[in-house]
C-alpha positions in Angstrom: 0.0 0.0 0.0 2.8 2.2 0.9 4.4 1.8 -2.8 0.5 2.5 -4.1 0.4 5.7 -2.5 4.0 6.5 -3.5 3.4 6.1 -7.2 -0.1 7.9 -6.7 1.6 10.8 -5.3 4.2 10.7 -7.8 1.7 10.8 -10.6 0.0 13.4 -9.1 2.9 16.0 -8.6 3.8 15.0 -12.6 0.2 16.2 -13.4 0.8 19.0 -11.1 4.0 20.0 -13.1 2.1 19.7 -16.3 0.1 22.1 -15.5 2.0 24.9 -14.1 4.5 24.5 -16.8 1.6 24.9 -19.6 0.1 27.8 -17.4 3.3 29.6 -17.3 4.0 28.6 -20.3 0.3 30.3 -21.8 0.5 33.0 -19.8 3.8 33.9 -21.3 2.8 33.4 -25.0 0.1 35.5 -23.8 2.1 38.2 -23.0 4.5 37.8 -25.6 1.8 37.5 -28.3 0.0 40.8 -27.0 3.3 43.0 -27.1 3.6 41.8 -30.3 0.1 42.8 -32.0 0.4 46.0 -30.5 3.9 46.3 -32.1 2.1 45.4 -35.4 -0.4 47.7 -34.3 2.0 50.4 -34.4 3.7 49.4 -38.0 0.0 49.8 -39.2 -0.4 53.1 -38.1 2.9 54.1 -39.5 1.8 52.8 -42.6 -1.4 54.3 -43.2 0.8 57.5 -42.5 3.0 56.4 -45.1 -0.3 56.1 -47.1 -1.7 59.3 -46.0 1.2 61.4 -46.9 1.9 60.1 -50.3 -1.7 60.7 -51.5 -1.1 63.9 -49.8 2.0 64.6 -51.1 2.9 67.1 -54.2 5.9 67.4 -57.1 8.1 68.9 -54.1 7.6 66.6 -51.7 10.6 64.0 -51.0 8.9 60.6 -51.2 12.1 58.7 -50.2 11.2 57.6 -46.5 7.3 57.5 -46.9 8.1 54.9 -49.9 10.6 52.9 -47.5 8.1 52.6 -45.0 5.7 51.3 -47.7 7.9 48.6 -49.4 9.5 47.8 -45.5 6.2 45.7 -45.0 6.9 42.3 -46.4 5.1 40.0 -43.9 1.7 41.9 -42.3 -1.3 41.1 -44.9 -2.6 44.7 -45.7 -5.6 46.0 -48.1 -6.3 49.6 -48.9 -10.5 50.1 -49.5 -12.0 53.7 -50.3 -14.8 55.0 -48.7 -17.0 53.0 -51.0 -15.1 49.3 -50.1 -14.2 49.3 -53.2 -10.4 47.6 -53.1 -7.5 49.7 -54.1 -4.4 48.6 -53.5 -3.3 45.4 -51.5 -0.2 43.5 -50.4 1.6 40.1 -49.1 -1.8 38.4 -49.8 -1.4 35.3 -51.9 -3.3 35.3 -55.6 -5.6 32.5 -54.6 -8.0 34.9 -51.5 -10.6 36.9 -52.2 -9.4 40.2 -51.6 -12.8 41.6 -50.9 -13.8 38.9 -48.2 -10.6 39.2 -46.8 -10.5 42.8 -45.9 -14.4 42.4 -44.6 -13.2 40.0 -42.2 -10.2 42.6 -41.2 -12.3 44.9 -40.3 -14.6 43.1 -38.2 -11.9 41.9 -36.5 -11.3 45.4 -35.8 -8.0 45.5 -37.8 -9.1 48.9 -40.0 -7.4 52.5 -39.7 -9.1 54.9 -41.1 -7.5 57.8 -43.0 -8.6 61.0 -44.0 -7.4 63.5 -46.4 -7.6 67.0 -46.3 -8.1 68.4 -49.5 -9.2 65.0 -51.0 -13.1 64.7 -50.8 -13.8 60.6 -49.0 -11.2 58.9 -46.7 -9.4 55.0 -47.1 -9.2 52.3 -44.8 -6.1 50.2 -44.1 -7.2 47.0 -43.1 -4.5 44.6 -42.2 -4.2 41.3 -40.5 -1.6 39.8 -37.9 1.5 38.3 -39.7 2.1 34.6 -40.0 4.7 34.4 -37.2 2.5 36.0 -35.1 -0.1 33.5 -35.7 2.1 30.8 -34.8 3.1 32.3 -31.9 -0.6 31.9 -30.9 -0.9 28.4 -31.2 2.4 27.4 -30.0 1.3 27.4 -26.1 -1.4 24.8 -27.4 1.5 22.8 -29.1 3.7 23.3 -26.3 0.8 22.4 -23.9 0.4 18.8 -26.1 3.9 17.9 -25.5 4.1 18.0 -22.5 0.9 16.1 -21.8 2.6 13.5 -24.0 5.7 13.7 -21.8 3.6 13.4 -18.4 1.8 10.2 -20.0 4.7 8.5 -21.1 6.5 9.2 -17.8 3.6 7.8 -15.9 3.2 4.5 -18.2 7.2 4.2 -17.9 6.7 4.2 -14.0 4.0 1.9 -13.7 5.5 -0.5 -16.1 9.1 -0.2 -14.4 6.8 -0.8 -11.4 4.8 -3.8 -12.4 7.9 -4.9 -13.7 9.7 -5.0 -10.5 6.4 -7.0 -8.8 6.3 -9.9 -11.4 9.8 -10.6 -10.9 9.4 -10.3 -6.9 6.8 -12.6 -7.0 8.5 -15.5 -9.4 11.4 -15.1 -7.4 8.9 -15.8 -4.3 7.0 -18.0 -5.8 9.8 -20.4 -7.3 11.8 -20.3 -4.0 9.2 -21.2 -2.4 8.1 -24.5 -4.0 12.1 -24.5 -3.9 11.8 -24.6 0.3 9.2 -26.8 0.1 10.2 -29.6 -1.6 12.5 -31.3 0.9 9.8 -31.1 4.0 6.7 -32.7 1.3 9.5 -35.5 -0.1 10.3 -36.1 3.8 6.3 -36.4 4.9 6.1 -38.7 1.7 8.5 -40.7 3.2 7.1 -41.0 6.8 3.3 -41.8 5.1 4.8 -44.9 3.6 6.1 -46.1 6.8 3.1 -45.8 8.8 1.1 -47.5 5.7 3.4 -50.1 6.1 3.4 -50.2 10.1 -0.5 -49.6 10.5 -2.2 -50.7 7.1 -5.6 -50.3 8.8 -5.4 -46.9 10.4 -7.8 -45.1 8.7 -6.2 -41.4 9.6 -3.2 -41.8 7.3 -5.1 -42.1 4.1 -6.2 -38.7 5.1 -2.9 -37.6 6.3 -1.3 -38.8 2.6 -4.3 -36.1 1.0 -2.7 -33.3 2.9 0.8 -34.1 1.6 -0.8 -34.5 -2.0 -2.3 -31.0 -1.7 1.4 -29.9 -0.2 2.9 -31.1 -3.6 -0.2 -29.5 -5.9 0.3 -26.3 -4.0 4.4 -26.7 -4.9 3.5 -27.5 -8.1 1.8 -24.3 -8.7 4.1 -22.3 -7.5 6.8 -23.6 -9.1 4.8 -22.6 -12.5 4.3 -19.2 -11.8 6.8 -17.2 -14.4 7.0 -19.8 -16.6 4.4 -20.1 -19.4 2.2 -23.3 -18.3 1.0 -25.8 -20.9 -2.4 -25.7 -21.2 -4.2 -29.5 -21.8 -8.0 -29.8 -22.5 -9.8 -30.5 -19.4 -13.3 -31.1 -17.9 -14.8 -27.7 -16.3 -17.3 -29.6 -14.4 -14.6 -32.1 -12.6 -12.6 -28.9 -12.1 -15.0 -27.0 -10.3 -15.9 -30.3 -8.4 -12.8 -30.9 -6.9 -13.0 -27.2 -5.9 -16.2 -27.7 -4.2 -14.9 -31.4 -2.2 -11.5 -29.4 -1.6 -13.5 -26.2 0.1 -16.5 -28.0 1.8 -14.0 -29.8 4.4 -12.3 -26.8 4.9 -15.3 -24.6 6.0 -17.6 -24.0 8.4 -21.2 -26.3 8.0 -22.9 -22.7 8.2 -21.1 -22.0 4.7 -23.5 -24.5 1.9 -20.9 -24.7 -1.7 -23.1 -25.7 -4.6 -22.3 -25.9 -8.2 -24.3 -25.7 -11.0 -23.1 -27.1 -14.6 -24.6 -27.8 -18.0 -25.6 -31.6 -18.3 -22.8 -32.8 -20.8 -19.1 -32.2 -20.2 -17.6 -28.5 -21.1 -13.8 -28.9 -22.0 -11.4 -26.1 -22.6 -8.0 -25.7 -22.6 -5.9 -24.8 -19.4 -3.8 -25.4 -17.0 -5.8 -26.9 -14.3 -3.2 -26.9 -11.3 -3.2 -23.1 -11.9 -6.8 -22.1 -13.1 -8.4 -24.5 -10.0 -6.3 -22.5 -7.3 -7.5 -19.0 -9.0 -11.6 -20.5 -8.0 -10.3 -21.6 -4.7 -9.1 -18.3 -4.1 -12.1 -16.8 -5.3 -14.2 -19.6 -2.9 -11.6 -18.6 0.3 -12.5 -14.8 -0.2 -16.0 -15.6 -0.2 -15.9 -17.7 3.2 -13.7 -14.1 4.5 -16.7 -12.0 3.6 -19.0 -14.5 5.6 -17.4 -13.0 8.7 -18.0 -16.5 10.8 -21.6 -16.2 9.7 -24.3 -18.4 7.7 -24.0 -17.9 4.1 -23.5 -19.8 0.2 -21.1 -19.8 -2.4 -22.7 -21.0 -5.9 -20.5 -21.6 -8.7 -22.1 -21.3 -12.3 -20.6 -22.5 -15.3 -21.9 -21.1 -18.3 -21.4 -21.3 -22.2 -22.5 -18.7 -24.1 -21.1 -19.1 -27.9 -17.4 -19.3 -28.3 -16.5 -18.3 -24.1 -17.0 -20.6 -21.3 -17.5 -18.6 -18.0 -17.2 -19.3 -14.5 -19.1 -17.3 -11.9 -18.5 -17.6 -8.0 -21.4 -15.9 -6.5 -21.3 -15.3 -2.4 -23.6 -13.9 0.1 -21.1 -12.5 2.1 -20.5 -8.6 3.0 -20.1 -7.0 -0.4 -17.3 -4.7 -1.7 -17.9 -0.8 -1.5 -18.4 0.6 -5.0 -15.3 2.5 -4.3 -13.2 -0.1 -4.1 -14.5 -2.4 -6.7 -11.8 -1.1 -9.0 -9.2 -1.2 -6.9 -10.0 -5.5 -5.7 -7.1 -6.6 -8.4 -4.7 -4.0 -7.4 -1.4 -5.6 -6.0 -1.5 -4.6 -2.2 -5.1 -4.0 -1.7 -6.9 -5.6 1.0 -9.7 -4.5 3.4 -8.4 -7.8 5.4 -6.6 -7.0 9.1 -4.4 -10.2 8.2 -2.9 -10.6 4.5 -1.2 -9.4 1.5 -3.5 -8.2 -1.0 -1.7 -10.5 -3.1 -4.3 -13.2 -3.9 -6.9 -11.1 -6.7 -3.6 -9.5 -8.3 -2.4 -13.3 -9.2 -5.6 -14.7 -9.7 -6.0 -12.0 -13.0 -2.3 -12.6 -14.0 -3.2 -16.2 -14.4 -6.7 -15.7 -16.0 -5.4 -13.0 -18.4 -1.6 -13.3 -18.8 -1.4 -17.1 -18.9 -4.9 -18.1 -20.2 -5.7 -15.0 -22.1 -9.0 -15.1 -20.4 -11.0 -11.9 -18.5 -11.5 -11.7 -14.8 -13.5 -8.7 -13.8 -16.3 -8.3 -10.8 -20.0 -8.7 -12.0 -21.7 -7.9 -9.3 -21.5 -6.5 -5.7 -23.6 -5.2 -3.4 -22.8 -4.1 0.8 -24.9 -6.6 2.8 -25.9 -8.8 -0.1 -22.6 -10.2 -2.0 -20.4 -10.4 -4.3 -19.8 -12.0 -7.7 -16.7 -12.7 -9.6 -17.1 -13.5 -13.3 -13.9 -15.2 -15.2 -14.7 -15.7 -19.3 -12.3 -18.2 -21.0 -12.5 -18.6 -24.9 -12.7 -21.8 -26.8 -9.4 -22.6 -28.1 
């Protein structure tokens, strides 16, 4: 939980960063961008000057700085109307815009200066738009603001994978050590169950005690699989889910009724059953948790429906809060005192990772129960 909260922190001060760098970041194209159009603002106004004084002007005037400041524009869009609309005189437009549109929407965009002569009867306007790089200048704060939302999502999927990672290795490691450590106590309690069968042939107890070391090795077994990619090998859902059921029923209280419920013929698929029958008694142990010592039933429904077989493990128990319905398969969740949080995280690995299979929760409900649904397709 700890490591949850960490990486939920982290993402949250990345998001955080994100944000104040594309505020800052908007707020100073803002800025920048506003400086600017006044700038061009103020070339404008020079320009219809420029205009003003060469229509103005007379055989003694010296043209030579008005027509500078009239060939100096080379990037802001400009049109010259009369007092009519009709247009006069236009530049650093391309050939392909309708000059008359164009200069409409200038001057509703309240780009227009107006000029008036003074012995010259009428007056122009100088409509003019903002430059090309200015326009860029506008977006790029969007641009900018889309990169680094990239950035933020591939740091967080770099963590989490780096994270998840870092858990599946922990837990092979675990896991295979485990059925490692195992192995010698389950070969010597093989060992002692032949003697007694040989020293007390009729006790009736060590039949029983052999089960337990059976289940010893089948719980080796599955460990020792977890990491490596498991066989699968057609196999009966029905005797699955019965074994289950025997396995579970002399493990829990008589106030706790297990029933199954199957289709009348045989439904094969392919798995690994050591694997795929601890995922349901998993399932069935969390169900007996949320019975909380009380009365209660576990049903277990298997179901075809065209080309996926499903298994649903339905309880009565205490229910899980909506709010943490989506965080049951998280590694280190548990509302337990005593545990892990381990068991729901491995149970999807094997039903998605190894069998390709979907493991999600169908239904749950506080005070009424809970049920898991796990969809396996034909192979």
């Amino acid at each position: 939980m700890q490591w949850t909260d960490r990486i939920r922190q982290v993402k949250i001060w990345l998001v955080a960063a994100a944000v104040a760098i594309a505020v800052a970041s908007l707020l100073a194209s803002h800025f920048l961008v506003r400086d600017l159009q006044e700038e061009e603002r103020s070339k404008m106004e020079l320009w219809a000057e420029a205009m003003h004084a060469l229509n103005e002007a007379d055989e003694n005037t010296d043209l030579t700085l008005v027509t500078a400041v009239i060939e100096g524009n080379n990037t802001i869009p400009v049109i010259v109307l009369s007092d009519e609309g009709d247009v006069m005189d236009y530049r650093n437009i391309a050939d392909d815009v309708d000059v008359a549109d164009y200069a409409q929407r200038m001057k509703e965009a309240g780009h227009a200066i107006k000029i008036e002569f003074t012995d010259l009867p009428g007056y122009q306007l100088v409509c003019y738009d903002e430059s090309t790089l200015l326009k860029r200048l506008t977006y790029y704060p969007y641009w900018q603001l889309g990169i680094v939302m990239i950035f933020v999502v591939v740091a967080i999927f770099a963590l989490l994978s780096s994270k998840r990672a870092e858990q599946n290795k922990v837990w092979v490691g675990l896991s295979k050590e485990t059925a490692h450590q195992l192995g010698t106590p389950i070969s010597s309690l093989m060992a002692w169950v032949e003697i007694l069968k040989e020293n007390y042939p009729e006790d009736d107890l060590i039949p029983e005690m052999n089960k337990d070391v059976e289940r010893l090795k089948l719980i080796a077994d599955r460990f020792s699989k977890i990491g490596s990619l498991p066989e699968p090998v057609e196999t009966s859902m029905n005797e699955l889910l019965d074994r289950v059921i025997v396995y579970m029923d002399k493990r829990t209280s008589q106030k706790v009724a297990i029933e199954g419920h199957y289709p009348s013929h045989d439904v094969v698929v392919k798995l690994n059953a050591s694997l795929f029958e601890w995922v349901i008694e998993n399932l069935c142990k969390n169900a007996v948790d949320a019975m909380e010592g009380g009365s209660g039933r576990i049903d277990l429904w298997l179901l075809e429906e065209d080309d996926v077989v499903a298994v649903e493990v339905a309880d009565t128990g205490k229910g899980i809060r909506k709010k943490n319905v989506k965080n049951v398969f998280r590694p280190g969740f548990t509302t337990k005192k005593r545990g892990w949080g381990l068991g729901l995280s491995l149970a999807k690995r094997i039903v998605e990772e190894y069998h390709k299979g979907h493991i999600y929760v169908k239904y749950s409900e506080v005070g009424r129960g809970t049920t898991f649904r796990i969809e396996l397709k034909r192979r």
